[in-house]
N, C-alpha and C positions, 0 to 999 in steps of 0.2 A: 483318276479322272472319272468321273460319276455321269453318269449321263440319267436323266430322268427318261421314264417308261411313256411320256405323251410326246410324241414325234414333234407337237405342233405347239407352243415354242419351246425349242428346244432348253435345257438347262445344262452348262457345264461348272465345273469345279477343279481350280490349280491353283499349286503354290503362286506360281505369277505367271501375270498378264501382261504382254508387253503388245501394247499397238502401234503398229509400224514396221516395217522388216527391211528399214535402211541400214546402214555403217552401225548409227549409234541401235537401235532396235539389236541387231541381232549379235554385235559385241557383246551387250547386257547378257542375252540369252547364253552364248558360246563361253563367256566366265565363270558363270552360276553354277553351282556344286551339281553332281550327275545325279544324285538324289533328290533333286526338287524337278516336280511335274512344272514343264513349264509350256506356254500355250504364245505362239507369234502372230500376229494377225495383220493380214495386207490388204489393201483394197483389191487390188488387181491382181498381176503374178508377184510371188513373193521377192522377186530380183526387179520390181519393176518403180521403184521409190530415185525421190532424188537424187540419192548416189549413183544409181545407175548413169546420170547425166553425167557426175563430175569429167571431166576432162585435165584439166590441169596436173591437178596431183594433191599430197599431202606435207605442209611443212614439217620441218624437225631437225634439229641441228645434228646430220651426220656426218660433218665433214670438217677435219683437223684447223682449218681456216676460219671454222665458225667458233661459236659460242652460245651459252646458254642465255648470257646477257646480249648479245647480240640480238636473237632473235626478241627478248621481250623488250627491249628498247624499240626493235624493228614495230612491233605489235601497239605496243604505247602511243608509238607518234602518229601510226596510223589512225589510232582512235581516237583522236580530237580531243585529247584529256579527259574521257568519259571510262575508259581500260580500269577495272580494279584491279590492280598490281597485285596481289596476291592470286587472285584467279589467271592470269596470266603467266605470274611463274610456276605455278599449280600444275600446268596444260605444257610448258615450255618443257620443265622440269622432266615430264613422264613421257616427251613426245618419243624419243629412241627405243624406249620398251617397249612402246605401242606403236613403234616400226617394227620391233625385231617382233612382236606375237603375230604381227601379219604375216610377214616374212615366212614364220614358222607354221602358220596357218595354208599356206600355200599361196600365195599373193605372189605372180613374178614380176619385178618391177625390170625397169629399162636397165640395162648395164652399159658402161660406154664399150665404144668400138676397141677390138682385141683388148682386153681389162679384166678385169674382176669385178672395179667396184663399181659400183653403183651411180648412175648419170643424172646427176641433180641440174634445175633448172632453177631459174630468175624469174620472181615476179613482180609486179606494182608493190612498191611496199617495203621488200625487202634488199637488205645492206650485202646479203651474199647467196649463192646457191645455193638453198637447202630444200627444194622442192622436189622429193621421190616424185616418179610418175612408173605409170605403165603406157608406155607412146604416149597419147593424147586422149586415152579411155581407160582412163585412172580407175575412175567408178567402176565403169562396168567390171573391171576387173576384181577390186574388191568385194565389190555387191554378189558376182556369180561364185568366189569361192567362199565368201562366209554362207551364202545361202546351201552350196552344195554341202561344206561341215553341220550347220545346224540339221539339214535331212538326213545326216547319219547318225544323230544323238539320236538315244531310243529313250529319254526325258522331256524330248523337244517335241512338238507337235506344229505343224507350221499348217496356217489353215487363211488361205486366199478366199477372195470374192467376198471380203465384208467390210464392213464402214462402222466406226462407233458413234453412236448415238447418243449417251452420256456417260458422265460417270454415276458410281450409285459412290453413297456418302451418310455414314449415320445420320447425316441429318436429314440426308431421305428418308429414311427408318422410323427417324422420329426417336432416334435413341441415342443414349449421350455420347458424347467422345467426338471426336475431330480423324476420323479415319474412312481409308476409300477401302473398301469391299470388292471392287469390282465394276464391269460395265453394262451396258446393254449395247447389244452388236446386230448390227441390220446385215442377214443372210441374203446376198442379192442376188443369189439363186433361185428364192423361194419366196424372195423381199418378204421375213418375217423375222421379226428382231427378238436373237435369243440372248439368254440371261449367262452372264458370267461371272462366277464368283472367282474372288484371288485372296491371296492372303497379302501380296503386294500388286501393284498395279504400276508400271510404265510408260510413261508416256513416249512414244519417239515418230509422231508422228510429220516431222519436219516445218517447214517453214507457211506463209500464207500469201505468198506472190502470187496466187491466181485473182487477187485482189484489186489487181491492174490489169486492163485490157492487153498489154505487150508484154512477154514474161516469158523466159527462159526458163520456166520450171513444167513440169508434167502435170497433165490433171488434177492429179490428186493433190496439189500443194494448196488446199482449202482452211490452211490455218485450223483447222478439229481439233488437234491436241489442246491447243490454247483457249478455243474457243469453249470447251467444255469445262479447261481446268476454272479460267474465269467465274464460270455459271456457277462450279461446286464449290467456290470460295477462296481459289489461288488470288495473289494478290500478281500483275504484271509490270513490265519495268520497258522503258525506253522503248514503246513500239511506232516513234515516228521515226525511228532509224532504218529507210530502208532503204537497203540497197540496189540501185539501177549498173546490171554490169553492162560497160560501155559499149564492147561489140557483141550486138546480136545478129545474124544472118540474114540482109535485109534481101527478099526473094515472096511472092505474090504465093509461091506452093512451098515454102519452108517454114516448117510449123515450129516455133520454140527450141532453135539450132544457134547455140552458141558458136563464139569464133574465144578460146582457150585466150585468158590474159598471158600464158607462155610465149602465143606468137610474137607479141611485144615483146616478150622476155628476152627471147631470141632473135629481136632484129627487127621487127615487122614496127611498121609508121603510117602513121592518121594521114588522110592527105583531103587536099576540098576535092571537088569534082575538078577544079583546072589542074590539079596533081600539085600545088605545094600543100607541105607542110604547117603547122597550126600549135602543136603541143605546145611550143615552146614559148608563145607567147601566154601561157598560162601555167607554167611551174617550170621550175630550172629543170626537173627531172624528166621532163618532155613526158613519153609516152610510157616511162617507169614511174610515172607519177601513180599517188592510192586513186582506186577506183573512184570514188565521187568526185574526184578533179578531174578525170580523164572523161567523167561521164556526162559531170558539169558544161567541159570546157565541147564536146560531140553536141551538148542539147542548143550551146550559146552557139556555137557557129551554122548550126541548121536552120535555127530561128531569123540569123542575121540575114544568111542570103538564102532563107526560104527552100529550102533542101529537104527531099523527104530521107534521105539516107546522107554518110559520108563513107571515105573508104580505109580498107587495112591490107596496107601494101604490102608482100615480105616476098617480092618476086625479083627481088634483088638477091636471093641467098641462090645457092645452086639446088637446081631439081631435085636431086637425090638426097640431099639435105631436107628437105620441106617435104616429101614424101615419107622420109627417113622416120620424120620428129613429127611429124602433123597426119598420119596415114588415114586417120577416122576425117580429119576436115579437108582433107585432098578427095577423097571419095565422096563424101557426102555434097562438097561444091561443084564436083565436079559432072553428077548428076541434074544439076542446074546450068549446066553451061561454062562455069567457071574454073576454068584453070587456074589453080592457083601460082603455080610456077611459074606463069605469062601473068598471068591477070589480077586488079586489086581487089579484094574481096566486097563487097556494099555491104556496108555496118552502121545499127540502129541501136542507142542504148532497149535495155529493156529491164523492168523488174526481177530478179535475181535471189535478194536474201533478206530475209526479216531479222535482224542484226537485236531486237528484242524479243518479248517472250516471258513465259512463267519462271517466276525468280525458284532459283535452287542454290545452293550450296553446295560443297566441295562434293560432296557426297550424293548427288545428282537429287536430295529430300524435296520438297517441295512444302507449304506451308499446310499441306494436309498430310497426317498422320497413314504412314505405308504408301504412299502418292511419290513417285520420281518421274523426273523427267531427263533426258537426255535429247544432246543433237540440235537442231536449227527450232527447238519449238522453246526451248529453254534460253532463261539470263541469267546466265553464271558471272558476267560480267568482265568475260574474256574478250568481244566483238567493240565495248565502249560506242563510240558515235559511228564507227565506221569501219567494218572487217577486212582486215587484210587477208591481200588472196589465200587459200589453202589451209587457213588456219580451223576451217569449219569440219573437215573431216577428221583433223587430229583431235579437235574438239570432242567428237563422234566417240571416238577410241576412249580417249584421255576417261572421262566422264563414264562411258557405259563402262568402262572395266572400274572403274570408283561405285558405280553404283550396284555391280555386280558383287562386290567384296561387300559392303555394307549392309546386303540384302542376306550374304552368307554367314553374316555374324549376328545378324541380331534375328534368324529365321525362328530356331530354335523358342526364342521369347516370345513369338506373335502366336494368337492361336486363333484358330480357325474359325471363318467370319459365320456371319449370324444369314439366317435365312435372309431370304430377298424374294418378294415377291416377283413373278414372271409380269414381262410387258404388259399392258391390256389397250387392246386394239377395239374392244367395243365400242368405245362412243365415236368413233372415225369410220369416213367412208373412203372409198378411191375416190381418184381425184378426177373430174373430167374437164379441169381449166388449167392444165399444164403449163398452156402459153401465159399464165403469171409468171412462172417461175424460170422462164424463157426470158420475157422481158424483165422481169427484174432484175436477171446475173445479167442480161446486155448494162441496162442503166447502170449499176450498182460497178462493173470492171469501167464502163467510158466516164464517169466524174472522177471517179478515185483517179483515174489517168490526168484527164484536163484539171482539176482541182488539189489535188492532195500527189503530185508527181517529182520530180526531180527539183524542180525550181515553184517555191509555195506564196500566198501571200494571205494576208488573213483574212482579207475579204472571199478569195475562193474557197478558203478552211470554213468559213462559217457556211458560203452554199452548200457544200458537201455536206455538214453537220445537219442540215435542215433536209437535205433529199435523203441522208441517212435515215431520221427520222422516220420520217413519212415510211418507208421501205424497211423498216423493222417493223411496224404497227401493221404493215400489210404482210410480212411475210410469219410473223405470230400469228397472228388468224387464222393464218393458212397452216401452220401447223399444228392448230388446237384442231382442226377440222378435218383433216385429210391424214389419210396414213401415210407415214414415209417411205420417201424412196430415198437414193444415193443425190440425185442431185435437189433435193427440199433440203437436208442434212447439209449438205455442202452450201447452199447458198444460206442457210439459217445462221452456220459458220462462218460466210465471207462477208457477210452486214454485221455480223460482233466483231467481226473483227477488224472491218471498215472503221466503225464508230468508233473503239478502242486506239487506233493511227490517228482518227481526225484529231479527237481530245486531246490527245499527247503533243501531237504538233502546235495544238492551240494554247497549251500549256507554254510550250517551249520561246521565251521571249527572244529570240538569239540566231543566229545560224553559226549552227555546228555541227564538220564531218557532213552526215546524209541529210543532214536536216537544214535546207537552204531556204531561207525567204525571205522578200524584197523588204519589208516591212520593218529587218530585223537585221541585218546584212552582218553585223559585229559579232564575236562571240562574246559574252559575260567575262565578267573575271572568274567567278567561281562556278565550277562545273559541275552539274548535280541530273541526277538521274532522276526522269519520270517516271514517279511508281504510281500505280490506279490501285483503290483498290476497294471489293466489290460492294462492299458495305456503306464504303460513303462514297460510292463512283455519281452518284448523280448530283449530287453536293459539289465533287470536284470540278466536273463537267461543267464548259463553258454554255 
């Protein structure tokens, strides 16, 4: 790892570059031969990514009752016939080994009461219980032990407080070949963006739910991975599929507070504010119905009698039970007031998961030369129109440990990339009209919500197309003018990746899985995937 002698931008060099330091991020890093320099990069604390949220758990058939066919049947039907069955048994196939490396990695999941093995749980979706968890802070728990293993690799270098900027790409260079080099990385300690070279480059920078004003994701889910891979020439697939998970923690000081699809798993029911029931008049599977039905049928009954919330009852189960299994969402509501052992919880759907993303291959490649992507930013074609619970962090696994082997065998062949010049911040000043970039992410999360949200139609898909507009032309400007900060990069990122939803969805003549509009109510006979891509995106664009 080379560092250049001028402090000020700084210049580094590593075998790989992986941006991100979720599930899929830092699997990639923790497979990689001990001999390759490799470099993690987080915006915030390195344990502070998507996974940290997860709750629920991870699917994978461990348990004598199940099957392998089992779960990708389970997976199939969930995704509205959009599931490429290969990438599906792909993920299914690998999920027990990428239990048992967690497992071995130090991950303690739930065991049942006096047992040995292991306490699998029920989700939306699935035919049986094959959901590992650890209680109901699944994530956090994976998230802190792979991050604590990756700080004892003396290969690994795990470096917080930055944000990527773009990729570089010989075609930056101006020199031939279809290969990524490496990034530019904004230090937001010192907001001065330094250069990194790699001889492979990773994407794992998660999903783009902060795209919507209501969202169960953390800050940083700005869609960047995607956003950049798009710029440097990735081609992307199916990004009007997004997922609204149904209960979100409806509370005036609860900031982006899931309520786990497990509590349904385990007994917990939708009720109106008069306290009946509703599921069932919208799927036989009642409240074990897949997410976009559950989420669906939450938006249609709010709408109907004007409700700003509905509720998720599970105070029918015993105390110790629900304290037992739910311990993060008993404490956390219970800071609000709400006892969940007495009380029904107030639940709002909310944006959740970007079920599309940059297309890869088994082997996490992407369409740029030494470019992978792993995790919630990637279309591997396992999520189809609509992801079944849990299946997103085995994803994680499955994928980074595929793209970790493939990075270790053909390492040897790559050689070591070509100068790159450092940033140049000359022709930019500070900024001293920040409230642009204020009001534009307010505008840019409240249309995507009322326009391009849960239930669509093509006449709000085209306002949205047109305010997107306008709000890239002004937010370009501003980045040719002004130096960057964290949130110009992130809002530069959530208007690409605005307009990349809108298109898709305007594409999409049909409703299917996530993708619901009045205009279109039926699904097609034949099911096909929306792929953009960047060379004729304006040609394709409505």
């Amino acid at each position: 790892m080379a560092c250049d002698n001028n402090p000020m931008p700084q210049s580094y060099e590593y075998d790989v570059l992986i941006i991100g330091s979720g599930a899929a991020g830092l699997t990639v890093a923790l497979n990689l031969p001990e001999h390759l320099n490799v470099c993690v990069i987080s915006k915030a604390d390195i344990s502070s990514g998507a996974t940290l949220w997860a709750q629920g758990g991870i699917a994978a058939v461990l348990d004598a009752t199940d099957s392998v066919e089992n779960h990708i049947e389970d997976t199939l039907n969930a995704g509205g016939g959009l599931c490429h069955e290969d990438a599906v048994r792909f993920t299914v196939e690998h999920g027990k080994e990428s239990i048992d490396w967690l497992i071995e990695s130090g991950v303690t999941f739930t065991r049942k009461e006096n047992n040995d093995q292991y306490h699998l749980t029920r989700e939306g979706g699935h035919s049986h219980r094959r959901i590992i968890h650890a209680a109901d802070a699944t994530g956090q728990a994976v998230s802190t032990t792979l991050a604590s293993q990756a700080a004892a690799k003396r290969n690994i270098e795990l470096k917080s407080g930055r944000v990527a900027v773009d990729l570089i790409t010989n075609r930056n260079l101006s020199l031939p070949g279809n290969r990524c080099v490496g990034a530019y990385i904004l230090n937001l300690e010192d907001n001065h963006v330094e250069l990194y070279r790699a001889r492979f480059t990773v994407v794992a920078t998660g999903g783009a739910s902060k795209a919507y004003r209501y969202t169960t994701n953390p800050d940083g889910a700005s869609g960047d991975g995607i956003a950049m891979a798009w710029r440097a020439g990735c081609r992307v697939a199916n990004m009007e599929f997004n997922q609204f998970h149904p209960t979100c923690l409806y509370h005036p000081h609860a900031k982006s507070f899931l309520i786990t699809e497990a509590v349904r798993g385990e007994g917990g029911v939708l009720k109106l504010p008069d306290g009946s029931r509703f599921m069932d008049k919208f799927d036989e599977r009642a409240e074990l119905a897949p997410r976009d039905v559950v989420a669906r049928a939450i938006d249609h009954e709010m709408k109907r009698i004007g409700a700003d919330y509905l509720y998720l009852d599970i105070s029918h189960k015993p105390a110790d039970f629900i304290k037992h299994h739910f311990p993060t969402i008993y404490e956390k509501c219970l800071g609000f007031g709400i006892d969940i052992t007495k009380d029904p919880i107030p639940v709002v759907p909310a944006a959740h998961y970007t079920c599309g993303g940059i297309i890869s291959d088994k082997r996490a490649r992407t369409d740029i030369n030494q470019l992978y992507v792993v995790g919630e930013a990637a279309f591997t074609g396992l999520h189809g129109a609509n992801r079944m619970a849990s299946n997103s962090l085995l994803e994680c696994l499955v994928y980074g440990r595929a793209a970790a082997q493939d990075i270790a065998r053909r390492e040897a062949d790559i050689p070591t990339v070509p100068s790159v010049p450092a940033w140049d911040e000359s022709q930019v000043r500070d900024s001293d009209e920040d409230v642009i970039i204020s009001h534009n992410w307010d505008e840019l999360r409240h249309f995507m919500w009322d326009y391009v949200g849960i239930v669509r139609t093509t006449k709000r898909l085209h306002r949205a197309k047109h305010r997107v507009d306008l709000l890239q032309g002004e937010i370009n400007e501003f980045y040719s003018n002004y130096r960057v900060t964290n949130d110009l990069i992130e809002l530069r990122n959530l208007v690409t990746i605005s307009d990349l939803i809108i298109c898709s969805a305007l594409q999409r003549k049909e409703s299917r899985g996530l993708h619901y509009t009045l205009d279109y109510p039926l699904a097609q006979s034949e099911a096909r995937d929306t792929v953009l891509v960047p060379t004729t995106y304006r040609t394709l664009a409505p």
